[in-house]
DSSP file (Angstrom, degrees, kcal/mol; ACC not computed):
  #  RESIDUE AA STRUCTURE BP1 BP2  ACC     N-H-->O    O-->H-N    N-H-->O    O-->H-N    TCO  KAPPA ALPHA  PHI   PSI    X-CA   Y-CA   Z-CA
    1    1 A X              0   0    0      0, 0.0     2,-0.3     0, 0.0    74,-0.1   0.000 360.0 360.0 360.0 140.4    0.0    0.0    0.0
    2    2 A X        -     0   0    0      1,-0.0     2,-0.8     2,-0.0     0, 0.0  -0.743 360.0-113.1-109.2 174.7    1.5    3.7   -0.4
    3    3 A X        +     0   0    0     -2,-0.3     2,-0.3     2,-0.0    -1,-0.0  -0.700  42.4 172.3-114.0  76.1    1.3    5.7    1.5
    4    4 A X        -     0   0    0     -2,-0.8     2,-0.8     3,-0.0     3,-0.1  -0.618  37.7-117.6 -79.8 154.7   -1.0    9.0    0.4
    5    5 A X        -     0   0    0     -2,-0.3    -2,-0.0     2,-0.0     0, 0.0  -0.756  36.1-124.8 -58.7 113.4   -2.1   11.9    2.4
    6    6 A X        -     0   0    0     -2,-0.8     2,-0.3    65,-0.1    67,-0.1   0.020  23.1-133.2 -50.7-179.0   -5.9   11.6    2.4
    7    7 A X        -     0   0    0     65,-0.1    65,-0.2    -3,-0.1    -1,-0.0  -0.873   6.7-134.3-175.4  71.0   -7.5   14.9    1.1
    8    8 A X        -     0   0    0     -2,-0.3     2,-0.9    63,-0.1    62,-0.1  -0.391  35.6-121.4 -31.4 116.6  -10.5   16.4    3.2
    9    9 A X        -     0   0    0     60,-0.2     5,-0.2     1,-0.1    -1,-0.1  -0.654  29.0-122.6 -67.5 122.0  -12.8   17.2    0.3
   10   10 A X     >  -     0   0    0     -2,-0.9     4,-2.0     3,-0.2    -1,-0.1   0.397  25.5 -95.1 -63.8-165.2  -13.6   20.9    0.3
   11   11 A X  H  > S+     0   0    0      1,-0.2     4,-2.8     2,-0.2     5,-0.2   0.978 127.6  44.4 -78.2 -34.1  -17.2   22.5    0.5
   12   12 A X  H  > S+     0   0    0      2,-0.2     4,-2.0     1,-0.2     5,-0.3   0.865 114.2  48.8 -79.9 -34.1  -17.3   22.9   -3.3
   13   13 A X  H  > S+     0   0    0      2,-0.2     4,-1.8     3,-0.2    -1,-0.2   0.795 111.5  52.0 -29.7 -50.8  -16.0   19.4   -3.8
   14   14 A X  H  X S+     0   0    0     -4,-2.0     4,-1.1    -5,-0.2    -2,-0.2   0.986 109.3  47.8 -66.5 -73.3  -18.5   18.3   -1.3
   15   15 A X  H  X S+     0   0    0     -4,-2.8     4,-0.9     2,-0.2    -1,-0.2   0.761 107.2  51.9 -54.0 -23.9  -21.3   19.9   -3.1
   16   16 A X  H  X S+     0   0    0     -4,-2.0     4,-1.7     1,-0.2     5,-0.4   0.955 107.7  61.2 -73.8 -36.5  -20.6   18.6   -6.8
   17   17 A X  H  X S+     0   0    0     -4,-1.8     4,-1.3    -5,-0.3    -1,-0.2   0.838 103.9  45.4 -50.7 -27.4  -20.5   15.2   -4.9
   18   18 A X  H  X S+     0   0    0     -4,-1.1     2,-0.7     2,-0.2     4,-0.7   0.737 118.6  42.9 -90.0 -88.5  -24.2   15.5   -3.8
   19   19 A X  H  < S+     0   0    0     -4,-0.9    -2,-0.2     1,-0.3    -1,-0.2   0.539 113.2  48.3 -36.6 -14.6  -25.1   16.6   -7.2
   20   20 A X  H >X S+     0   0    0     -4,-1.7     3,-3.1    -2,-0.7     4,-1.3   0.779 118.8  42.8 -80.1 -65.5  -23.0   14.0   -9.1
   21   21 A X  H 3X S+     0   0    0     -4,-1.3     4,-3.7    -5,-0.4     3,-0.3   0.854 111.9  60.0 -52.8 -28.5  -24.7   10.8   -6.4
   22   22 A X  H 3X S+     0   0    0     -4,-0.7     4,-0.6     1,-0.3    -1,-0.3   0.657 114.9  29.3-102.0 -15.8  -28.0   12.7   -7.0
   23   23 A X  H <4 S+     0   0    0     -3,-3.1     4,-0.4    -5,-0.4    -1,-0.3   0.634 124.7  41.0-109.4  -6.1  -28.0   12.1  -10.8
   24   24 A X  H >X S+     0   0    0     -4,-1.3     4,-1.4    -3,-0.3     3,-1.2   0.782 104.6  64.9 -93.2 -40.9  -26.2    9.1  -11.3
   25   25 A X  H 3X S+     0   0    0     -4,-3.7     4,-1.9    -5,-0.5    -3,-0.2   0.926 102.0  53.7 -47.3 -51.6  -28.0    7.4   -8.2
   26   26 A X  H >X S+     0   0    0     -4,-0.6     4,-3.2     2,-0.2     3,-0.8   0.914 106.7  57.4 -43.7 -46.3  -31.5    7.9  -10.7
   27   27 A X  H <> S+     0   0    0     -3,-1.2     4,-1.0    -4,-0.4     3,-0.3   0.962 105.0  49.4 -37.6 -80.8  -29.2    5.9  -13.6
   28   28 A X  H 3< S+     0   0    0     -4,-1.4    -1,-0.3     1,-0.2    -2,-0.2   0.657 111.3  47.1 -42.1 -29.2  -28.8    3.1  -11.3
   29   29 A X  H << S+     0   0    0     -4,-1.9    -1,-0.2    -3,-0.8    -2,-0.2   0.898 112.1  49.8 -36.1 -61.8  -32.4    2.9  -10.5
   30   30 A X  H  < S+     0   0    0     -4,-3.2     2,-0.4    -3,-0.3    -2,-0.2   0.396 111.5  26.2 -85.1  15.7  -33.6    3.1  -13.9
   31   31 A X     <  -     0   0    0     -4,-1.0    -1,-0.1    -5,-0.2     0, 0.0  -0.989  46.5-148.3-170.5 136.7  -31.7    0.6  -15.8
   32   32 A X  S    S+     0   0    0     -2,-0.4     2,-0.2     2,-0.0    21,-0.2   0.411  73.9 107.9 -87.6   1.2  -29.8   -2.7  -15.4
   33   33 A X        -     0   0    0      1,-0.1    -2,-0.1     2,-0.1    17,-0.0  -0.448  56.8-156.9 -94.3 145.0  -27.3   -1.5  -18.4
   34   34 A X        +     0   0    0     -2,-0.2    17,-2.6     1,-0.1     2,-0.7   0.093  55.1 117.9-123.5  46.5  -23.9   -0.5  -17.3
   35   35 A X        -     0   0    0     15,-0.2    15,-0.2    13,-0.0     2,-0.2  -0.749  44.5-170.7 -94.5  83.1  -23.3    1.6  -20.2
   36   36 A X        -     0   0    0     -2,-0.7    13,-2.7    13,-0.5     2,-0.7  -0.601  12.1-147.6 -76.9 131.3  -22.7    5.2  -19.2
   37   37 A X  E     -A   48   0A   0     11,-0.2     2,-0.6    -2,-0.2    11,-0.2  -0.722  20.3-165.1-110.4 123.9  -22.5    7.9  -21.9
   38   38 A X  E     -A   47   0A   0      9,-0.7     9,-5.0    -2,-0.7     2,-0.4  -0.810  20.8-162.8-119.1 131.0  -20.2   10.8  -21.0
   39   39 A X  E     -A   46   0A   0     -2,-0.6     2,-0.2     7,-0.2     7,-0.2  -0.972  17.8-147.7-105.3 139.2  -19.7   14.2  -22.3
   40   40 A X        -     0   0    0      5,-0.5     2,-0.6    -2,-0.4     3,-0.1  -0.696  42.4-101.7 -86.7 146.8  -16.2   15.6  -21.2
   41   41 A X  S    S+     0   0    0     -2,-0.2     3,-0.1     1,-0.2    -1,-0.0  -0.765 112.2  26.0 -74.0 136.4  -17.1   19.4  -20.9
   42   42 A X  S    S+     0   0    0     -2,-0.6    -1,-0.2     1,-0.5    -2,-0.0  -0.407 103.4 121.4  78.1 -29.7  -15.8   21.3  -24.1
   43   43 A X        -     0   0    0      1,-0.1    -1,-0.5    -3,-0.1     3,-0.1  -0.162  53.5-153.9 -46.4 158.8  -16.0   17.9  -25.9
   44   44 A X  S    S+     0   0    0      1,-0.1     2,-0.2    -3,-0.1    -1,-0.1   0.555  70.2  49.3 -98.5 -22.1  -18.0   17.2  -28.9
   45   45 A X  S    S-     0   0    0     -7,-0.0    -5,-0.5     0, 0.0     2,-0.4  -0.862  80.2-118.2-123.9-176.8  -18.8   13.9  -28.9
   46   46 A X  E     -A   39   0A   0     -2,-0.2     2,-1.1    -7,-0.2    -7,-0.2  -0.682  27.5-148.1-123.5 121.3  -20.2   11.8  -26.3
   47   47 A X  E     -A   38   0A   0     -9,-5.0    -9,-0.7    -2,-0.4     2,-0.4  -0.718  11.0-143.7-121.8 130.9  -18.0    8.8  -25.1
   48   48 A X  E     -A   37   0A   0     -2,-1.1     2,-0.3   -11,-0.2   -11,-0.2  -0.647  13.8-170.4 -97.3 145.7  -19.4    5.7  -23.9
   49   49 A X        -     0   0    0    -13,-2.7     2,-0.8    -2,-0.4   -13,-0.5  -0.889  15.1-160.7 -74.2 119.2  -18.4    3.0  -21.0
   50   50 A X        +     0   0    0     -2,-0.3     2,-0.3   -15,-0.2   -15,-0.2  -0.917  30.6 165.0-127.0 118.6  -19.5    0.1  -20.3
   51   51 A X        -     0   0    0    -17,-2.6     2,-0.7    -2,-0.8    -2,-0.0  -0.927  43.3 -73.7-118.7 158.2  -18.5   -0.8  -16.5
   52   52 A X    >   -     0   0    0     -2,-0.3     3,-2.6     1,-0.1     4,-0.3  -0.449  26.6-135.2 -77.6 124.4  -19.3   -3.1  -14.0
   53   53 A X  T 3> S+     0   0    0     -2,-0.7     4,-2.3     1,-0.2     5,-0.3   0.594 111.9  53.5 -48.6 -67.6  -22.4   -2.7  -12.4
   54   54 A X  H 3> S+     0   0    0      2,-0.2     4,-3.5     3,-0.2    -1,-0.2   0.900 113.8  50.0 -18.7 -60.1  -20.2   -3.4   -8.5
   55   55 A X  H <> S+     0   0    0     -3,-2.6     4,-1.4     2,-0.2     5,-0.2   0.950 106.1  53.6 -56.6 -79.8  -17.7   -0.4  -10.0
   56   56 A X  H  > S+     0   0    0     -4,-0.3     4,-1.7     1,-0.3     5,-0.2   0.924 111.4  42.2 -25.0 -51.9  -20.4    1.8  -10.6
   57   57 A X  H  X S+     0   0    0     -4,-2.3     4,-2.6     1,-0.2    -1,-0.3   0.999 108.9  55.9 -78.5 -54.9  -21.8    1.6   -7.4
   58   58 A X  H  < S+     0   0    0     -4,-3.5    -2,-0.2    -5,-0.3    -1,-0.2   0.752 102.8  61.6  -6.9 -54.9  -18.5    1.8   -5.7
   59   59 A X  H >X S+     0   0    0     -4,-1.4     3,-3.8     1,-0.2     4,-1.2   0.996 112.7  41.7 -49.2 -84.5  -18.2    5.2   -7.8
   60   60 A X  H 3X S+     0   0    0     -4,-1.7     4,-2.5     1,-0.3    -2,-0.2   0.706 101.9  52.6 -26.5 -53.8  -21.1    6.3   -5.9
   61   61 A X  H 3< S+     0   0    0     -4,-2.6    -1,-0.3    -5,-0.2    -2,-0.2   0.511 109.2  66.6 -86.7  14.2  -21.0    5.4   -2.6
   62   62 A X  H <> S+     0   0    0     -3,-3.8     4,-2.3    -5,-0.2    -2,-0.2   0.769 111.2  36.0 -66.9 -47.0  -17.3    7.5   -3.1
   63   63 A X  H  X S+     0   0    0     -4,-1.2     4,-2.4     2,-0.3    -2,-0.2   0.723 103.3  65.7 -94.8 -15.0  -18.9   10.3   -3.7
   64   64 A X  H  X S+     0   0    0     -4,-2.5     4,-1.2    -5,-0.3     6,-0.3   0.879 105.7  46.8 -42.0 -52.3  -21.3    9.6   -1.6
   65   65 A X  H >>>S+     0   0    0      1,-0.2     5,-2.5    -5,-0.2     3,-0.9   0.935 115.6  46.4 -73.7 -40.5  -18.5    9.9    1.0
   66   66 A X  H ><5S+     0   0    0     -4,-2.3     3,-6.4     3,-0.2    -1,-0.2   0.992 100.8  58.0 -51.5 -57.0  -17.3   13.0   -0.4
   67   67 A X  H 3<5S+     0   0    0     -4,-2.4    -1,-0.2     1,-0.3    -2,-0.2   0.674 112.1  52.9 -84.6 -22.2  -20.6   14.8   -0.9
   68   68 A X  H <<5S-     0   0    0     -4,-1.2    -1,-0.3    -3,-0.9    -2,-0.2   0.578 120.3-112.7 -90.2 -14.6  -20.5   14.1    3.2
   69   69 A X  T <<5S+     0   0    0     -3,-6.4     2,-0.3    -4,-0.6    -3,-0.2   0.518  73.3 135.0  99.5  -4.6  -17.2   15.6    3.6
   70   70 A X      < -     0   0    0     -5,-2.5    -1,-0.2    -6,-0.3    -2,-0.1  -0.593  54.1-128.0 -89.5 137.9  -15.2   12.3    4.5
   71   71 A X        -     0   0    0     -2,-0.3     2,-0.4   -63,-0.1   -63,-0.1  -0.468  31.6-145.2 -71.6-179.1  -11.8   11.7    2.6
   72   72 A X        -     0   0    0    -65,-0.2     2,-0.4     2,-0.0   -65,-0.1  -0.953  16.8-165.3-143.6 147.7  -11.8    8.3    0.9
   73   73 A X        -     0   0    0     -2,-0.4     2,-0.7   -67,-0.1   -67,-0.0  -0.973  14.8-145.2-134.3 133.7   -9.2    5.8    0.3
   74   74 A X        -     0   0    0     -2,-0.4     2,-0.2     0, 0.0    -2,-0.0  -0.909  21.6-174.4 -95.4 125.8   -9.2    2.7   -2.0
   75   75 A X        -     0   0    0     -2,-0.7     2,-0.1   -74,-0.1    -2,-0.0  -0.777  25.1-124.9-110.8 143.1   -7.0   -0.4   -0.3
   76   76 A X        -     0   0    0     -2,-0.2     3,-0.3     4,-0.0    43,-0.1  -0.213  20.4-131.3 -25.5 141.7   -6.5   -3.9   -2.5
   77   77 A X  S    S+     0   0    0      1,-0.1    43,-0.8    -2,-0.1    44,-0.2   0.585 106.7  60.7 -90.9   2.8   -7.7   -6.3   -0.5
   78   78 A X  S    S+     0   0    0     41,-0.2     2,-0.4    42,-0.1    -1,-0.1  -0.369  90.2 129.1-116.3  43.3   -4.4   -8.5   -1.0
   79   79 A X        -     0   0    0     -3,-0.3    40,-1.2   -78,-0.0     2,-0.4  -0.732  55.1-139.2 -72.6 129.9   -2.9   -5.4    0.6
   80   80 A X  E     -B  118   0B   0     -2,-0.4     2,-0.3    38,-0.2    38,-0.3  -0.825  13.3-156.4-114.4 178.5   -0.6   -5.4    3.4
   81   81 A X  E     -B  117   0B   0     36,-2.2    36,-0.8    -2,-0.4     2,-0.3  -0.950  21.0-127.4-126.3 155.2   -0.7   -2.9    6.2
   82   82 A X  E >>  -B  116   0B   0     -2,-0.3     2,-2.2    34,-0.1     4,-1.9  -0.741  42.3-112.0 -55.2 127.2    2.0   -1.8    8.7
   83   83 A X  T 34 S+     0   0    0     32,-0.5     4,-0.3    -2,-0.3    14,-0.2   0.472 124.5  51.8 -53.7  20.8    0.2   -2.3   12.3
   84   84 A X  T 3> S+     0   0    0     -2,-2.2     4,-1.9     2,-0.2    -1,-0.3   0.792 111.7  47.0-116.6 -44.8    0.0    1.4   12.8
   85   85 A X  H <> S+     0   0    0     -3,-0.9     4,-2.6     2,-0.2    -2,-0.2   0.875 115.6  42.8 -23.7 -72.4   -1.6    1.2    9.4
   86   86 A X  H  X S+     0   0    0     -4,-1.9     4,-3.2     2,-0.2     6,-0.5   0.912 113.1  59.5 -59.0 -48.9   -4.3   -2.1   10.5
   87   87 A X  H  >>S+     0   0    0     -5,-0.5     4,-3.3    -4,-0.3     5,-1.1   0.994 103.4  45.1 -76.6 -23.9   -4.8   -0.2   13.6
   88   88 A X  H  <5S+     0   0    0     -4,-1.9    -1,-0.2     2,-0.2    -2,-0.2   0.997 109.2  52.3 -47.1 -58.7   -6.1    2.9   12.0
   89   89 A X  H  <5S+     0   0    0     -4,-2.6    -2,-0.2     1,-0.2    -1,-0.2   0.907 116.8  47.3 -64.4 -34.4   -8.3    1.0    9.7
   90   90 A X  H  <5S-     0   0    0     -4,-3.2    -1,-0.2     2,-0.2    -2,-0.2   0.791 103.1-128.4 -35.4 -44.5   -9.4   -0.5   13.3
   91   91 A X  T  <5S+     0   0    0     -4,-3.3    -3,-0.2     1,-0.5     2,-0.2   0.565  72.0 112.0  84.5  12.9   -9.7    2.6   15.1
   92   92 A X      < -     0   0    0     -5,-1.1    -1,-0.5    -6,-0.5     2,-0.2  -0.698  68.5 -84.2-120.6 178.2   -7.3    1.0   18.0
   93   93 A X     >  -     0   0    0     -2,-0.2     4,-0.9    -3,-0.1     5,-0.3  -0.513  31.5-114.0 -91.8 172.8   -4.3    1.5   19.2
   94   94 A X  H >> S+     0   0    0      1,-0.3     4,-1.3     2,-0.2     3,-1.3   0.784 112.3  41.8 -42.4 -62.5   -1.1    0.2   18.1
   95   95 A X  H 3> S+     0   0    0      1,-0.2     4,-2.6     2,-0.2    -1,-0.3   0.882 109.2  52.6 -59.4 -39.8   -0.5   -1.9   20.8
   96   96 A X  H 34 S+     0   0    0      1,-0.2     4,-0.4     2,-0.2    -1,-0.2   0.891 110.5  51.3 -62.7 -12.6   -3.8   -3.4   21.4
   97   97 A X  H <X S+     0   0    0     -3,-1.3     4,-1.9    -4,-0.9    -2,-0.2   0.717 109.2  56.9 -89.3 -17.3   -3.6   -4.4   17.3
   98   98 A X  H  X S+     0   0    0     -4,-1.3     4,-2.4    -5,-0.3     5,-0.5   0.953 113.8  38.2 -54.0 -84.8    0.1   -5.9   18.8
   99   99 A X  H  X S+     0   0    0     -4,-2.6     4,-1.2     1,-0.3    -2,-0.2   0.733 113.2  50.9 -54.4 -17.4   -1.9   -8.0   21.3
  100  100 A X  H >>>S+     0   0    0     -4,-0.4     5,-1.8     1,-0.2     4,-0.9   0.997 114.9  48.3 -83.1 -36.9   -4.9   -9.0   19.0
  101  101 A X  H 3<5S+     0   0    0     -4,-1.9     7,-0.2     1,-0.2     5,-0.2   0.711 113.5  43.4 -44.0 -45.5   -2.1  -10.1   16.4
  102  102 A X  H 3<5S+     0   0    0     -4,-2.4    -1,-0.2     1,-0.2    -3,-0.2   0.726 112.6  57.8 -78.9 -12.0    0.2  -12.4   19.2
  103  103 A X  H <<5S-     0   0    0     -4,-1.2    -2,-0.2    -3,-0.9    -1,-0.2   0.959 114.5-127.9 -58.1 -44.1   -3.2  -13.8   20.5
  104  104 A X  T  <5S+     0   0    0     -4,-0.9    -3,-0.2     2,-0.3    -4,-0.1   0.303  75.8 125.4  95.4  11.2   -3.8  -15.0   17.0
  105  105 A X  S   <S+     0   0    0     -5,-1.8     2,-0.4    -6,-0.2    -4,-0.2   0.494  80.8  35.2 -80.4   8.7   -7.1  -13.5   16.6
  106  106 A X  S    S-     0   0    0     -6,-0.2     2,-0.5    -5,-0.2    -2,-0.3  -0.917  82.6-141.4-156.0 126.4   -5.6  -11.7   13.4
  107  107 A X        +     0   0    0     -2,-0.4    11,-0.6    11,-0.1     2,-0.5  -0.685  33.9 146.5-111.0 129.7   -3.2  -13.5   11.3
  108  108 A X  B     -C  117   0B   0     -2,-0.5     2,-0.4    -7,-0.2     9,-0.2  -0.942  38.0-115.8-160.7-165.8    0.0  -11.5    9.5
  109  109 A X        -     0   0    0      7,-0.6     7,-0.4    -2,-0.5     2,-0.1  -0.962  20.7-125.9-126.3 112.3    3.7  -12.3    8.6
  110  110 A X        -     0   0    0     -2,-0.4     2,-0.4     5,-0.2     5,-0.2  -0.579  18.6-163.3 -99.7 171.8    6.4  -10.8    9.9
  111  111 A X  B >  S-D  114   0C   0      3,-1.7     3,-2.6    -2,-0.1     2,-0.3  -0.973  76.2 -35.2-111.0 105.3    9.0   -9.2    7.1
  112  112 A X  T 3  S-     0   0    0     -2,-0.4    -2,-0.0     1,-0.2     0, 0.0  -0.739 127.8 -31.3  82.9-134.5   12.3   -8.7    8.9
  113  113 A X  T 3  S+     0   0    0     -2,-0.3     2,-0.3    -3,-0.1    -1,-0.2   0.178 119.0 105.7-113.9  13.9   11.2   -7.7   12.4
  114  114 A X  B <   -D  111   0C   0     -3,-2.6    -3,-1.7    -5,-0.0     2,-0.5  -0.655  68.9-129.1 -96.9 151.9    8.1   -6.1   11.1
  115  115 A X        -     0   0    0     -2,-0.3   -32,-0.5    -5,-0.2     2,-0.2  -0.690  21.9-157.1 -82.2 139.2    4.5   -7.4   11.4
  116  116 A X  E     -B   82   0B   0     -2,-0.5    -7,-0.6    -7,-0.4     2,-0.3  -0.748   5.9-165.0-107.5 161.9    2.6   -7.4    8.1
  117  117 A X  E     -BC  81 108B   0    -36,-0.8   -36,-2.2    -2,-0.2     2,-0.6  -0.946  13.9-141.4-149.7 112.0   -1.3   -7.3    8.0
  118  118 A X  E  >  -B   80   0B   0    -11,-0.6     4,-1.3    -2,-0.3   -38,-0.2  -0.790  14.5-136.5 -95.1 132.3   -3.3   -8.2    5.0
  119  119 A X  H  > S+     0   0    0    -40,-1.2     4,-1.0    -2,-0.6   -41,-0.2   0.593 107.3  63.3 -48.8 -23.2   -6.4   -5.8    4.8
  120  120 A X  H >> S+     0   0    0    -43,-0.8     4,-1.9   -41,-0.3     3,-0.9   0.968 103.3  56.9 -75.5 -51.1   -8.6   -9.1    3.8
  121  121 A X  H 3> S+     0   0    0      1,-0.3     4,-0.8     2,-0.2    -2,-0.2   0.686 108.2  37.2 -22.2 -46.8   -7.5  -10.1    7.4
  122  122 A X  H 3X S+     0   0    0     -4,-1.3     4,-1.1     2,-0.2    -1,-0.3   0.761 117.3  56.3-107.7  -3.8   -8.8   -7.0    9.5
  123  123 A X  H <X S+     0   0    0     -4,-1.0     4,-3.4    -3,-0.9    -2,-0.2   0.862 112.0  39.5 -53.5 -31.7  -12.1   -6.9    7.2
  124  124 A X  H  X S+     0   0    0     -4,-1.9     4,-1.0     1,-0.2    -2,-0.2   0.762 115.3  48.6-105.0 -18.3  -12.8  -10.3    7.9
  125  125 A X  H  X S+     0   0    0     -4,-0.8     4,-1.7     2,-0.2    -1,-0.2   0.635 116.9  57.6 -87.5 -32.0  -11.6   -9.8   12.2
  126  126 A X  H  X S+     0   0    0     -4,-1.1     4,-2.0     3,-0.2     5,-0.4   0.975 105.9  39.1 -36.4 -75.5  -14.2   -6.5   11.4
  127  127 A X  H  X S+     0   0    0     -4,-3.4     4,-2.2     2,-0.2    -2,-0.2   0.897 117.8  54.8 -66.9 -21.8  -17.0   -8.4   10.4
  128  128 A X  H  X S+     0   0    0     -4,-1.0     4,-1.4     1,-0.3    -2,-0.2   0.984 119.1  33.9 -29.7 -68.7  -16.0  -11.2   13.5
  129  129 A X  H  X S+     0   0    0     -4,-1.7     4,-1.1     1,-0.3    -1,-0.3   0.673 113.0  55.3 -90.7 -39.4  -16.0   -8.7   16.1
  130  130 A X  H  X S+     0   0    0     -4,-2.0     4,-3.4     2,-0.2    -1,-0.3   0.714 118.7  44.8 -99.3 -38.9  -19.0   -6.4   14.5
  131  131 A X  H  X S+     0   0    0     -4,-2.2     4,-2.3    -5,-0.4    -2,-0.2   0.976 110.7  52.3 -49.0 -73.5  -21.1  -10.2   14.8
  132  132 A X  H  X S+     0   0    0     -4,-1.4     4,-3.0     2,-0.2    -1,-0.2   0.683 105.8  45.7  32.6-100.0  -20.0  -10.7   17.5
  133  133 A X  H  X S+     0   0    0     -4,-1.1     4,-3.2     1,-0.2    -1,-0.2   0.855 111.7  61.6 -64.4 -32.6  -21.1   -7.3   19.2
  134  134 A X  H  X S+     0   0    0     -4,-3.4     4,-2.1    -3,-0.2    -2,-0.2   0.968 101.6  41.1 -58.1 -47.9  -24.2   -7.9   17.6
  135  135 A X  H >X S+     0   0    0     -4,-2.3     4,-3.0     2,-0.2     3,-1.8   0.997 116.2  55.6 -60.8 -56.8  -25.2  -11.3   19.3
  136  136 A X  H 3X S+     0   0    0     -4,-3.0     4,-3.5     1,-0.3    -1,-0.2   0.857 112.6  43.7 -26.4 -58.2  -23.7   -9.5   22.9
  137  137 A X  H 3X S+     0   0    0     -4,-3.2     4,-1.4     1,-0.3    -1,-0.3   0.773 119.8  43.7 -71.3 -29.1  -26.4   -6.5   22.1
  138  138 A X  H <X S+     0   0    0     -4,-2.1     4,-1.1    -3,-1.8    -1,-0.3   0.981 113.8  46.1 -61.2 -52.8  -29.2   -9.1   21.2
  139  139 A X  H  X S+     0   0    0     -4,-3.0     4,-3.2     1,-0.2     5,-0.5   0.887 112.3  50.1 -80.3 -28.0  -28.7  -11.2   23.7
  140  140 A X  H  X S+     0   0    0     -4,-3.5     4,-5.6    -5,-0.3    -1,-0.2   0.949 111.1  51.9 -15.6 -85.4  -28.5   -7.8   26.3
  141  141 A X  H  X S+     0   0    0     -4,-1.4     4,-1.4     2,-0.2    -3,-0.1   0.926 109.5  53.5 -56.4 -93.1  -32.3   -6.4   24.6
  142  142 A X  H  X S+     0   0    0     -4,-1.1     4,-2.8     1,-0.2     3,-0.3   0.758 109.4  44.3 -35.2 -57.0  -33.9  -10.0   25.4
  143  143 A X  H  X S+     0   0    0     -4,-3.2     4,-0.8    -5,-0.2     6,-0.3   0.988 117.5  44.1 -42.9 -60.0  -32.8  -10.0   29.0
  144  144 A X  H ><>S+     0   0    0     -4,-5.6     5,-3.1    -5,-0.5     3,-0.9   0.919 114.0  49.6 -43.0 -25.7  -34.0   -6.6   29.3
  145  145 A X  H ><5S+     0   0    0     -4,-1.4     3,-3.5     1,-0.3     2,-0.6   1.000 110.6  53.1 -84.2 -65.6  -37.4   -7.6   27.2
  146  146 A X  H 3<5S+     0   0    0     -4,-2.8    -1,-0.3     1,-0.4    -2,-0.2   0.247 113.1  44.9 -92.6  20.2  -37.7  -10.7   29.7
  147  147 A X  T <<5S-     0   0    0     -3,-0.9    -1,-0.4    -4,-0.8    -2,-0.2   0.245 105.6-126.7-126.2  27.3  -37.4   -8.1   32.7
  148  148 A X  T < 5 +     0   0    0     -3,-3.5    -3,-0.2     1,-0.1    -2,-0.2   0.647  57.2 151.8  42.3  49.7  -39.6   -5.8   31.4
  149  149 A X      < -     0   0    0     -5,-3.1    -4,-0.1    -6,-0.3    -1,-0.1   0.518  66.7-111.0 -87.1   8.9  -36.9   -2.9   31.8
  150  150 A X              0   0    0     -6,-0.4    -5,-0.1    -5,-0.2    -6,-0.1   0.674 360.0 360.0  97.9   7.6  -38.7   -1.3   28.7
  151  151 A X              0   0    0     -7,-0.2    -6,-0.1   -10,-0.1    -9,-0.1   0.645 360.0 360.0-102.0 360.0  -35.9   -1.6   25.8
């Protein structure tokens, strides 16, 4: 992975992003064809695409994230990360991504005397632990339900 600066999209960035998602999003509604016909402005003729419908929507929910204000980054998934790297994309710190990695709850490689992290690796330790929190928080609401605390 290199290593760019991520990019705060500005307010005018932000706004052509709501008005880009708000006219392509109708495309995607109305039609299963993933042929898009583009005029560059100043062009003269009209140059067509055909991508896949998965890109297209990708496109979108990018600008989606723009239009919100968030910068965006695209990662490989056969990416590796530095842990300082994987614990960003976590949201922890460095050391706790240390400890989930020597538990084994996260698999990497080391190179030298560095830990490597494949990005398919903390998506898939994401959705674990997001499962996870989910069963915790079900099983939470049903006790409450079956002591009538009202949730």
């Amino acid at each position: 992975m290199t290593a760019t600066a991520l990019r705060i999209p500005s307010t005018e960035e932000s706004e052509q992003a709501q008005g880009a998602i708000r006219a392509l999003s109708k495309v995607l509604r109305k039609t299963s064809t993933r042929t898009i016909r583009v005029k560059p402005e100043g062009a003269k003729e009209h140059v067509s695409v055909t991508v896949p419908r998965q890109a297209f929507e990708l496109f979108l929910d990018i600008l989606a994230q723009m239009a919100n204000g968030n910068a965006v980054s695209i990662v490989p998934v056969h990416a590796e990360l530095t842990t300082q790297q994987a614990a960003d994309m976590l949201n922890v710190s460095r050391p706790f991504l240390v400890g989930l990695l020597d538990e084994g709850d996260i698999p990497f490689r080391m190179v030298g005397t560095h830990r490597r992290v494949r990005v398919a690796d903390i998506v898939a330790y994401k959705e674990k632990d997001a499962a996870h929190r989910k069963g915790v928080l079900d099983e939470l609401a049903a006790e409450a339900q079956k002591h009538g605390l009202g949730y």
